[in-house]
TILUM-248972 format. One record per residue (C-alpha): residue number from 1; x, y, z; chain. Coordinates in nm, 3 decimals. Layout:
BEGIN
NUM; X; Y; Z; A
...
END
This chain:
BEGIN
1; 7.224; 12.615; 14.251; A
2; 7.273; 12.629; 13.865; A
3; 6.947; 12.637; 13.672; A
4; 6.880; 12.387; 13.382; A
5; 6.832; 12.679; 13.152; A
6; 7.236; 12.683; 13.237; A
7; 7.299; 12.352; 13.107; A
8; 7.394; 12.272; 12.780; A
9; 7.288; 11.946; 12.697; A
10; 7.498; 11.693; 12.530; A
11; 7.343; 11.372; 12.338; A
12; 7.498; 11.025; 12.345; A
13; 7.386; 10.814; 12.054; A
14; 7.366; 10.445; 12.133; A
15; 7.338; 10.306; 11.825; A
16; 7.351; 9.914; 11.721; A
17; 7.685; 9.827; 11.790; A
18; 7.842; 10.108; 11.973; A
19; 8.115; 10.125; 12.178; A
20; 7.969; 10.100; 12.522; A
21; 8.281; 10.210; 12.713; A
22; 8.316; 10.547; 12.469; A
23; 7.975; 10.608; 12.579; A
24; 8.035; 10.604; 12.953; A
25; 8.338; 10.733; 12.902; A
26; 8.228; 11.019; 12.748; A
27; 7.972; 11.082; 13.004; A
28; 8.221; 11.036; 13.268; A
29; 8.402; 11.328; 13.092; A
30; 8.154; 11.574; 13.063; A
31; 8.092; 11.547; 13.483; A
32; 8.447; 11.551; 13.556; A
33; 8.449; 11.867; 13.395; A
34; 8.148; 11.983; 13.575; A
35; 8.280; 11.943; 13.884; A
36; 8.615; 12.111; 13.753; A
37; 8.408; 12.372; 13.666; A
38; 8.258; 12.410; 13.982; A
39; 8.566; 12.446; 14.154; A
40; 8.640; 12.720; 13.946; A
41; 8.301; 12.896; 13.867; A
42; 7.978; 12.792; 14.099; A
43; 7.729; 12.968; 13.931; A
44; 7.864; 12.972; 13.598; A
45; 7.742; 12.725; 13.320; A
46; 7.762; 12.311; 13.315; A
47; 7.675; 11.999; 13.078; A
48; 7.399; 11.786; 13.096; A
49; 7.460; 11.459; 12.917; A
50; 7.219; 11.259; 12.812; A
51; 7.205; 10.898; 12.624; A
52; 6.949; 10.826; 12.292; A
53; 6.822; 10.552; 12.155; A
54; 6.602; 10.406; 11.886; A
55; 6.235; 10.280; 12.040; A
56; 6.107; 10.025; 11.816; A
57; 5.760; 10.061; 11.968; A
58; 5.744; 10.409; 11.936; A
59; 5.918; 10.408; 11.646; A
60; 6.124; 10.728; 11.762; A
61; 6.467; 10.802; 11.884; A
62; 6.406; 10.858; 12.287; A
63; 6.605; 10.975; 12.610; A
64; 6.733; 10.668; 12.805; A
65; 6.918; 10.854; 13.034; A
66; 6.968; 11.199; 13.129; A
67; 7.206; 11.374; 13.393; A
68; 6.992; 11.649; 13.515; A
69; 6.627; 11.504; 13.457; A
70; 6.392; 11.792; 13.374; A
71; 6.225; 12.022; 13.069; A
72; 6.474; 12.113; 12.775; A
73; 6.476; 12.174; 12.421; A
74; 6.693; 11.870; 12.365; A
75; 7.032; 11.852; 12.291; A
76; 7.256; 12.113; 12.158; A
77; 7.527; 11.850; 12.058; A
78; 7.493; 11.523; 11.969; A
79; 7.740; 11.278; 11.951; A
80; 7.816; 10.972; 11.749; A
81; 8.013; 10.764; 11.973; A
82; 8.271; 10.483; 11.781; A
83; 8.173; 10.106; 11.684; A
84; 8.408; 9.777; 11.784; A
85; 8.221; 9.630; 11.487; A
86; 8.156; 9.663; 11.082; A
87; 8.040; 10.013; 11.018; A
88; 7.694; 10.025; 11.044; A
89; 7.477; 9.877; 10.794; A
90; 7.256; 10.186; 10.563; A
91; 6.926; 9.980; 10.698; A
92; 7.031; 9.970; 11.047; A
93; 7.122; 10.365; 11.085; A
94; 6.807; 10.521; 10.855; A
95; 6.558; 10.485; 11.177; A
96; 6.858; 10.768; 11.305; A
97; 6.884; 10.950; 10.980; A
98; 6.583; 11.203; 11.019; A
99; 6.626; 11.249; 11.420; A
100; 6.961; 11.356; 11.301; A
101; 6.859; 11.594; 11.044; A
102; 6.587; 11.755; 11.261; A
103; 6.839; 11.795; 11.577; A
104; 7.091; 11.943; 11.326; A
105; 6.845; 12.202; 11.145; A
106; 6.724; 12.289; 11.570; A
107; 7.072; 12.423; 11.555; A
108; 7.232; 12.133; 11.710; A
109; 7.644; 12.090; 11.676; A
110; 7.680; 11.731; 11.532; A
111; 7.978; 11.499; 11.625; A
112; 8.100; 11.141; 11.562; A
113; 8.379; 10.978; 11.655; A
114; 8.582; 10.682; 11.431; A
115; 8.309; 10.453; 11.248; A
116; 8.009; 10.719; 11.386; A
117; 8.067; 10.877; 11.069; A
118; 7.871; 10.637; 10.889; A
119; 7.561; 10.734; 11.093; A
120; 7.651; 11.092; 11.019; A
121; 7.712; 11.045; 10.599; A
122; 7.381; 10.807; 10.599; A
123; 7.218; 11.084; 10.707; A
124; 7.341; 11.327; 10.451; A
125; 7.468; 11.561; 10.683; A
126; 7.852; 11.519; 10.555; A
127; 7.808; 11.571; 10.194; A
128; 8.026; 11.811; 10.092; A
129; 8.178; 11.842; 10.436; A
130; 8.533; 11.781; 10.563; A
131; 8.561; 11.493; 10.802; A
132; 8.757; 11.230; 10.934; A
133; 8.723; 10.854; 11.070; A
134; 8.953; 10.606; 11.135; A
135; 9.199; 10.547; 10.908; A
136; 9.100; 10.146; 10.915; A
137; 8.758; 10.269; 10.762; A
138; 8.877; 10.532; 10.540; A
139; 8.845; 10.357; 10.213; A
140; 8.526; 10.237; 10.308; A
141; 8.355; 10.564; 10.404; A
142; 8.507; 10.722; 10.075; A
143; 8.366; 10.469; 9.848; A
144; 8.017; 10.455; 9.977; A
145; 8.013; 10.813; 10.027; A
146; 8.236; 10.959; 9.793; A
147; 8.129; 11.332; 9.801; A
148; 8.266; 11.339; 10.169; A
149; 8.565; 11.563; 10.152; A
150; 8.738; 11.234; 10.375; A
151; 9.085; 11.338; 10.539; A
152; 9.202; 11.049; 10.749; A
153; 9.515; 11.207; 10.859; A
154; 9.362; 11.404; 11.105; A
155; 9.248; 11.308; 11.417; A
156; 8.963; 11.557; 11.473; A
157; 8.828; 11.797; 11.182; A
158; 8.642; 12.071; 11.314; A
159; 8.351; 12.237; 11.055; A
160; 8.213; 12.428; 11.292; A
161; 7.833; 12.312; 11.316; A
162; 8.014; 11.913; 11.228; A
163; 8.297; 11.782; 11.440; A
164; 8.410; 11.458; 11.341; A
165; 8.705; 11.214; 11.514; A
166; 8.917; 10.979; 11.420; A
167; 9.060; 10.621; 11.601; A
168; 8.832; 10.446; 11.877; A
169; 9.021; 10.641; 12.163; A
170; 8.986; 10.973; 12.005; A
171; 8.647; 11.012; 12.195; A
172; 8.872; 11.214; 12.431; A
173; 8.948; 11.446; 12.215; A
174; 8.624; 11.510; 12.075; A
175; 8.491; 11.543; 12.441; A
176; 8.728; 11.802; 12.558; A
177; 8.705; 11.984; 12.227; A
178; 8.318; 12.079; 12.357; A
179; 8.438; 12.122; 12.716; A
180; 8.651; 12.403; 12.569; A
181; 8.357; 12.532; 12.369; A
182; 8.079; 12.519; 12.660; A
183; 8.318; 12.574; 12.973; A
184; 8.651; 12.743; 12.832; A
185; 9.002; 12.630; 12.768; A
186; 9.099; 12.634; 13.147; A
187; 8.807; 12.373; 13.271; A
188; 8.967; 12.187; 12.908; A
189; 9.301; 12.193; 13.057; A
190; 9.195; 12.090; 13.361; A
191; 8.998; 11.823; 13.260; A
192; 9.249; 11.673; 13.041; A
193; 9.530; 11.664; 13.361; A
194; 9.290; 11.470; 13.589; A
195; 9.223; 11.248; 13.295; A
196; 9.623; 11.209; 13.247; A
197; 9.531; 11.215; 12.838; A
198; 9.623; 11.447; 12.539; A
199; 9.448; 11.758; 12.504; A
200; 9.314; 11.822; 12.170; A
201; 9.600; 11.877; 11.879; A
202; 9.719; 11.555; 11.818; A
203; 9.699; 11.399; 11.478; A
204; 9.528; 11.050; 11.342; A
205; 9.881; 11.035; 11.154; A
206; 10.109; 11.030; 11.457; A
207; 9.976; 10.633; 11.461; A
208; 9.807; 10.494; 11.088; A
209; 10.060; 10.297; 10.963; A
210; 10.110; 10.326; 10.585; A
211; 9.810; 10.076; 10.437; A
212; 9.896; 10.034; 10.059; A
213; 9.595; 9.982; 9.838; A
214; 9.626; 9.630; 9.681; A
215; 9.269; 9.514; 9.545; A
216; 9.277; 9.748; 9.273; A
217; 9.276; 9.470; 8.998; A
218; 9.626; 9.613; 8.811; A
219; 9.829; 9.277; 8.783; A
220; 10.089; 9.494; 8.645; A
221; 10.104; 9.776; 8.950; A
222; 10.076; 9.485; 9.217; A
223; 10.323; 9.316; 9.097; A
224; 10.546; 9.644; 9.118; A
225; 10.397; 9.689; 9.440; A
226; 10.546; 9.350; 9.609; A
227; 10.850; 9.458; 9.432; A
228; 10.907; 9.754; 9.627; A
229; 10.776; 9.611; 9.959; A
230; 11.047; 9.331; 9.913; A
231; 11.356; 9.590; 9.844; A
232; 11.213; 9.861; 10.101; A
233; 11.136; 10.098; 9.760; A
234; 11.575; 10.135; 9.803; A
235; 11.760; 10.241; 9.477; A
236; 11.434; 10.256; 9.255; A
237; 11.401; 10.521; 8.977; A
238; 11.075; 10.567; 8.783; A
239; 11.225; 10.376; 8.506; A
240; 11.325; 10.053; 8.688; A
241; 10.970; 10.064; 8.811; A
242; 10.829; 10.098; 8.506; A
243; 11.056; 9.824; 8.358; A
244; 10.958; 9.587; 8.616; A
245; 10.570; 9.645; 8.481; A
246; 10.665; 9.604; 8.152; A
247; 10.504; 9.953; 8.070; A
248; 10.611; 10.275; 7.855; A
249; 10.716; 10.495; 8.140; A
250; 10.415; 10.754; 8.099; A
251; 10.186; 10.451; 8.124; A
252; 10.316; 10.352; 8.415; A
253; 10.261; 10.660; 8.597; A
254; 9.873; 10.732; 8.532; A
255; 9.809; 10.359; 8.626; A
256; 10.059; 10.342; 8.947; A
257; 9.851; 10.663; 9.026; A
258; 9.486; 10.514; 8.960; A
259; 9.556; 10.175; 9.114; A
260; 9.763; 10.318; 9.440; A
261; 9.573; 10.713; 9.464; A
262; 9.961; 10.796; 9.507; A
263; 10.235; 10.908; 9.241; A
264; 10.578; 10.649; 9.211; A
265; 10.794; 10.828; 9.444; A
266; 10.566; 10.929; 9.705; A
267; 10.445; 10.554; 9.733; A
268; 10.825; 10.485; 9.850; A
269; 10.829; 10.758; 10.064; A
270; 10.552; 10.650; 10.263; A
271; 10.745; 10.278; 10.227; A
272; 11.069; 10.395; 10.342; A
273; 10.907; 10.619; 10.633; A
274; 10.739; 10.311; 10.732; A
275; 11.038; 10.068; 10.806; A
276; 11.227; 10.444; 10.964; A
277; 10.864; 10.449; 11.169; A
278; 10.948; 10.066; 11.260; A
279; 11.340; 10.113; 11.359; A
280; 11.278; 10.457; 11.589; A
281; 11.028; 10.200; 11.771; A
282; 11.235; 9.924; 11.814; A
283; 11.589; 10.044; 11.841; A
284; 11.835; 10.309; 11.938; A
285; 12.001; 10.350; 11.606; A
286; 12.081; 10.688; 11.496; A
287; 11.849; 10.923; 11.339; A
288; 12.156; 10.951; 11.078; A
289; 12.176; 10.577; 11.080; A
290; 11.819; 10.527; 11.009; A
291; 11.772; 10.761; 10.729; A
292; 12.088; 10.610; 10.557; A
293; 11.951; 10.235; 10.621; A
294; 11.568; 10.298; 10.470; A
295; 11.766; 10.482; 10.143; A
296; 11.834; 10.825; 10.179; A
297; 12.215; 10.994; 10.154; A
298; 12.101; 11.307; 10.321; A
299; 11.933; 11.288; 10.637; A
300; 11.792; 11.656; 10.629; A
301; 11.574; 11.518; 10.327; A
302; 11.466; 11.241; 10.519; A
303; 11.393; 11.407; 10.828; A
304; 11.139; 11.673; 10.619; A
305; 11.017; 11.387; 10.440; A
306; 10.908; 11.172; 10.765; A
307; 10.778; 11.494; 10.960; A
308; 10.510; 11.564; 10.613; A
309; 10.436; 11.203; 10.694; A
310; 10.382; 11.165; 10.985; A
311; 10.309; 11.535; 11.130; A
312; 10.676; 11.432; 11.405; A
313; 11.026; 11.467; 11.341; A
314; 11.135; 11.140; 11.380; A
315; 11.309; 11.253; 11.704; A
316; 10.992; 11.351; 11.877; A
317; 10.860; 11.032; 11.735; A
318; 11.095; 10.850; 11.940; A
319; 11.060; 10.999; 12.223; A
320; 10.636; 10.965; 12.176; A
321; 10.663; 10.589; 12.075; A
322; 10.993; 10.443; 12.116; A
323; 11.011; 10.144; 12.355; A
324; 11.380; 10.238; 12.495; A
325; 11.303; 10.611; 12.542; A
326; 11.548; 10.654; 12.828; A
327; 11.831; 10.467; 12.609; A
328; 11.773; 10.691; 12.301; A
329; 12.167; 10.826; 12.200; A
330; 12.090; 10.910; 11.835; A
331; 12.081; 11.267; 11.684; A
332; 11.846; 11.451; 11.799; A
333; 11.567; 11.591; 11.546; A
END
């Protein structure tokens, strides 16, 4: 029988607002690989999970629920689980923020997953950290926190003592990324074949569509903006751009690049790899064909251009997230 001084505990916030099924799901997860582990290893170490809560009449953050009832020093990991909602309101996560703190300066590994970050940055504890969220929420978490070093093209970002994930489902990830620190890459592996999901390594990328920013206020930049939505950024040069704004060419740039966060020609990049993104969804064009339809003579360019994009070649893109996989005849990548 395995002690509960061989447990590693892991803590389930359930904050206002969280994702219920992330939270079961998460504890489903961490047993599932306990028993895997088992199977493997009977007297060798296992997870106790355990769910957290604020108690208004204690005024404390307690234990609702715990896997292996019993003494403990509390959690070595706490988790952050994701939100279906708003990200949480600064009010509504401070009765968290010094639980947090104290677990984290115990030694606890911290970890949230998609709009969880908020609880983490209201906290302090990502200041000056790199982290992630979901790329919905990305320009919110950077403007009310902007000294988070934010990178929303990755699906998990681990800092070591921090661990933060990306989109609602990337729970998973975040879970087996633990599993392989507490019970070793092979329970991991294990874990994520009974599940039938992803182990860790994907990225938030492989899915965010391109979300241009257009509430920045620059008349002149939106209306270049529609412009180049409307022609699919095709046949543009820096000077017909600035043209259609009506602005010295130099002027042009440092405002496209204030109002957007993105220089002229890598906004139509990111245009152009969105419609290619669209077309090795939807049909079974040519890789070739594509590249020549969104704009660009030499498919080698575009093919470098949509893997820095998106993190794929656009041929295992297809095959990931086109809907006539089996009839795919193009080029291969």
């Amino acid at each position: 029988m395995i002690a509960l001084s061989d447990r590693v505990e892991i803590g389930l916030v359930g904050y206002p607002g969280v994702q219920q099924a992330a939270v079961l799901g998460l504890t489903d997860l961490f047993q599932l690989a306990n028993r895997l582990a088992a199977d493997r290893s009977p007297d060798g170490l296992r997870l106790r999970v355990s769910h957290w809560q604020w108690q208004e009449a204690s005024q404390t953050v307690i234990r609702s629920f715990d896997s292996e009832p019993g003494p403990g020093h509390g959690p070595a990991m706490v988790i952050l689980p994701p939100t279906l909602g708003d990200p949480i309101p600064r009010e509504t996560a401070a009765p968290y923020a010094d639980w947090l703190r104290a677990r984290h300066a115990a030694g606890a590994t911290l970890g949230s997953v998609c709009a969880g970050a908020f609880v983490l940055a209201e906290a302090g504890l990502l200041s000056g950290r790199a982290a992630t969220t979901h790329w919905a929420y990305r320009d919110a978490l950077a403007m009310r926190f902007p000294d988070i070093l934010l990178d929303a093209d990755k699906l998990v970002i681990d800092d070591g003592d921090i661990i933060t994930a990306g989109g609602y489902m990337a729970w998973t990830d975040l879970g087996l990324k633990l599993v392989d620190r507490v019970l070793g890459p092979t329970v991991m592996m294990d874990t994520a074949r009974f599940m039938l999901v992803d182990p860790p390594g994907r990225e938030q990328r492989f899915y965010s569509p391109f979300a241009p920013r257009l509430n920045h206020g620059d008349e002149a930049i939106l209306k270049v903006q529609h412009w180049l939505q409307a022609r699919g950024a095709r046949d543009v040069t820096l000077a017909t751009m600035a043209e259609h704004a009506a602005l010295e060419e130099r002027t042009f740039l440092r405002r496209f690049r204030n109002a957007t966060g993105l220089k002229p020609t890598e906004y139509c990049q990111h245009l152009r790899v969105g419609k290619a993104r669209e077309m090795l969804q939807a049909t079974t064009r040519s890789i070739d064909q594509i590249a020549w339809d969104v704009g660009y003579d030499d498919p080698g360019s575009f093919r470098k251009v949509f893997a820095r994009i998106t993190g794929l070649a656009p041929g295992d893109y297809r095959r990931r997230f086109g809907v006539e996989r089996a009839a795919v005849v193009g080029v291969g990548s």
